[in-house]
C-alpha positions in Angstrom: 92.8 87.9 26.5 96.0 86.9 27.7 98.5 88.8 29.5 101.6 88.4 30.4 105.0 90.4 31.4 108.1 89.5 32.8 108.0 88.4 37.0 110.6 91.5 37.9 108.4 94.3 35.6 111.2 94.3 32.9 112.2 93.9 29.4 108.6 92.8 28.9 108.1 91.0 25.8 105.2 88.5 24.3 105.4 85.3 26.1 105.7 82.3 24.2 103.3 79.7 23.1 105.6 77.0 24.9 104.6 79.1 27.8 101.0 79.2 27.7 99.4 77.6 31.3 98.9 74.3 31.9 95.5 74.0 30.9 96.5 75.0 27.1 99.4 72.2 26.9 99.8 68.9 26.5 102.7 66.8 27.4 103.8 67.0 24.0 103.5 70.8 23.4 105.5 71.0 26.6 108.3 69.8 25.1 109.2 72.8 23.6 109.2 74.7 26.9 112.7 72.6 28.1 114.1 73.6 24.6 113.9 77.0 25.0 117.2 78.3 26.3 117.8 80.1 23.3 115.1 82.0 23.4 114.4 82.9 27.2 116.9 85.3 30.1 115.2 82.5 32.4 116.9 79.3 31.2 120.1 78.6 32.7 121.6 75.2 32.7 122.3 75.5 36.5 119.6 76.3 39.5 119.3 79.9 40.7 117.0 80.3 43.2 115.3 83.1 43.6 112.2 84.6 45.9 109.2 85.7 43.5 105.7 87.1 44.5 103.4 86.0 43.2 100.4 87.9 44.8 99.6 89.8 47.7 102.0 88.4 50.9 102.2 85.2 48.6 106.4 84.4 48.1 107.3 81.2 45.9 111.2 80.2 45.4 112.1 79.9 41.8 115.1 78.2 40.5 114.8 80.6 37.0 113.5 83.9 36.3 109.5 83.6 35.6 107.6 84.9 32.8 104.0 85.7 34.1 100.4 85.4 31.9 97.3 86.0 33.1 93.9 85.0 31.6 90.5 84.4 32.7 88.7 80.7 32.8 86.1 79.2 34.0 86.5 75.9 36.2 84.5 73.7 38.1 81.4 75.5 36.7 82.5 79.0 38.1 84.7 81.7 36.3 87.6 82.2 38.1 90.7 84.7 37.4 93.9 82.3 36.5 97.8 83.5 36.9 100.6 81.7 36.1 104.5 82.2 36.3 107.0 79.4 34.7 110.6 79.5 33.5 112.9 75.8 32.6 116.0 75.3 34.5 118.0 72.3 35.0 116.0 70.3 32.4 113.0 70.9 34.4 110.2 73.4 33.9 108.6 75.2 36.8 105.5 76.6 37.1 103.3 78.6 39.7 99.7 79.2 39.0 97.1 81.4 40.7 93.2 80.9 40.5 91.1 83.8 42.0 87.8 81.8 43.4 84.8 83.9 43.7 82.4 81.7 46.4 84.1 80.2 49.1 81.6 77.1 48.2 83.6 76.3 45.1 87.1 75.9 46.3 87.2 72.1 47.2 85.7 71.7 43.6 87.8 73.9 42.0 90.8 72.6 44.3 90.1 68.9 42.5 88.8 70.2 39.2 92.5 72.0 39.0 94.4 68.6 40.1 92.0 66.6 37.5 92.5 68.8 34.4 96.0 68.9 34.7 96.7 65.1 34.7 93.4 65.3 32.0 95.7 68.4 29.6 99.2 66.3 30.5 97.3 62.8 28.8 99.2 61.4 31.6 97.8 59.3 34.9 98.4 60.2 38.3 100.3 58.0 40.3 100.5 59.2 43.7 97.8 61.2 44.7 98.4 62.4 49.2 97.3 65.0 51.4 99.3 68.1 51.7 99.5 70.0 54.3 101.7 73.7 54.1 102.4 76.2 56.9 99.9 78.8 55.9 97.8 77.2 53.9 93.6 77.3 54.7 93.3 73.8 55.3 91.2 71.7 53.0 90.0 68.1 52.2 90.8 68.8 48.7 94.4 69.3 49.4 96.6 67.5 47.3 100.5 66.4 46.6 100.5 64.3 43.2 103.1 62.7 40.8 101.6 62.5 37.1 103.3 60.3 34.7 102.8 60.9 31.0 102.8 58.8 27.5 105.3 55.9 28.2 108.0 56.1 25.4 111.5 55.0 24.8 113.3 55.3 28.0 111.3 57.1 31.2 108.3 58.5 31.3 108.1 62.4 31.2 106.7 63.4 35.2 104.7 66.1 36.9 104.9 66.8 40.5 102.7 69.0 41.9 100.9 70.7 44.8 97.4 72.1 44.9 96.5 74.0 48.1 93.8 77.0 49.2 94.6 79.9 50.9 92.2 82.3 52.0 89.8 82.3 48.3 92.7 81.8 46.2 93.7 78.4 44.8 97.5 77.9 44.3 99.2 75.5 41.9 102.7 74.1 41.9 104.3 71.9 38.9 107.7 70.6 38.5 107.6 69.1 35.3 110.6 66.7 33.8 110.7 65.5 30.4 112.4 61.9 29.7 116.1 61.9 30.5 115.5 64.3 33.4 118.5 64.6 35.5 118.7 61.9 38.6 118.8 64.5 41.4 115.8 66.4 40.2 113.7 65.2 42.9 114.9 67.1 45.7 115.0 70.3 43.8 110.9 69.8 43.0 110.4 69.2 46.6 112.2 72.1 47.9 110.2 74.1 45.3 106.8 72.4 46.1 107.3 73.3 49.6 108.4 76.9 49.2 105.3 78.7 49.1 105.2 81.1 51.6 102.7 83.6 53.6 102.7 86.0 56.7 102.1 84.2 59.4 
């Protein structure tokens, strides 16, 4: 079953169906997510960064207030416990997502099975695909940075950036997600948020 509640422990409410993770959307179904202003405390038409935990000694800068759902899946052949925070801001959704790993044996496939499915639930094709490396991160060759472009329509393509990195036996999951007339400084805010994971030392 899924559960969710609000990042901060307050005014918890049922989360949306825009807001379901990644691996229940489609590029289409997420363009309700950027639509939802109306409907969410986390839109704001203007960035407000925030820190958010989202685990033990795990800190990821938002630039909206997350909603959080948690669920349990089973990828790469192993179950796995999956949780996700994600808010819009800017025209932009952002999204944080957690997978629990069980056997240390698994990460690298579940590391690529996470990076495959995405681009695979998105029906868009990955066009940059580069080792990451983050301060704090467990290395691995499985590491990833990748730019995803969906369905070509009128005007731009909608686009995904994302991050998929290991640390300790948890996989972590970054998206910045744009739809088509995405604002043209956009970028930079995804990178900053990409890179904002942190752990202790």
């Amino acid at each position: 079953m899924l559960r969710t509640t609000p990042a901060d422990n307050r005014s918890a409410h049922p989360l949306p169906a825009q807001l379901r993770p990644w691996w229940a959307r489609s590029w289409a179904g997420s363009c309700a997510l950027l639509g939802l202003c109306g409907l969410l405390s986390a839109c704001s038409p203007t960035l407000n960064w925030r820190v958010v935990d989202i685990g033990p000694q795990t800190q990821v800068q938002f630039p909206c207030k997350p909603e959080h759902a948690e669920r349990a899946l089973v990828l790469a052949g192993a179950p796995a416990r999956a949780a996700m925070w994600a808010c819009e801001a800017g025209g932009v959704s952002w999204s944080a997502t957690l997978l629990d790993v069980r056997d240390p044996a698994q990460l690298g496939d579940v590391l690529r099975e996470s990076r495959l499915s995405l681009a695979r639930r998105l029906q868009g094709r990955e066009e940059s695909v580069q080792p990451v490396q983050l301060r704090g991160m467990t290395p691995n060759a499985e590491a990833r940075r990748v730019v995803i472009l969906g369905p070509v329509g009128e005007g731009q393509p909608a686009r995904a950036e994302a991050v998929f990195v290991t640390r300790g036996l948890q996989v972590f999951q970054l998206v910045a997600m744009a739809q088509r007339g995405r604002p043209a400084d956009w970028a930079d805010s995804a990178d900053e948020f990409l890179r904002s994971v942190r752990w202790p030392s």
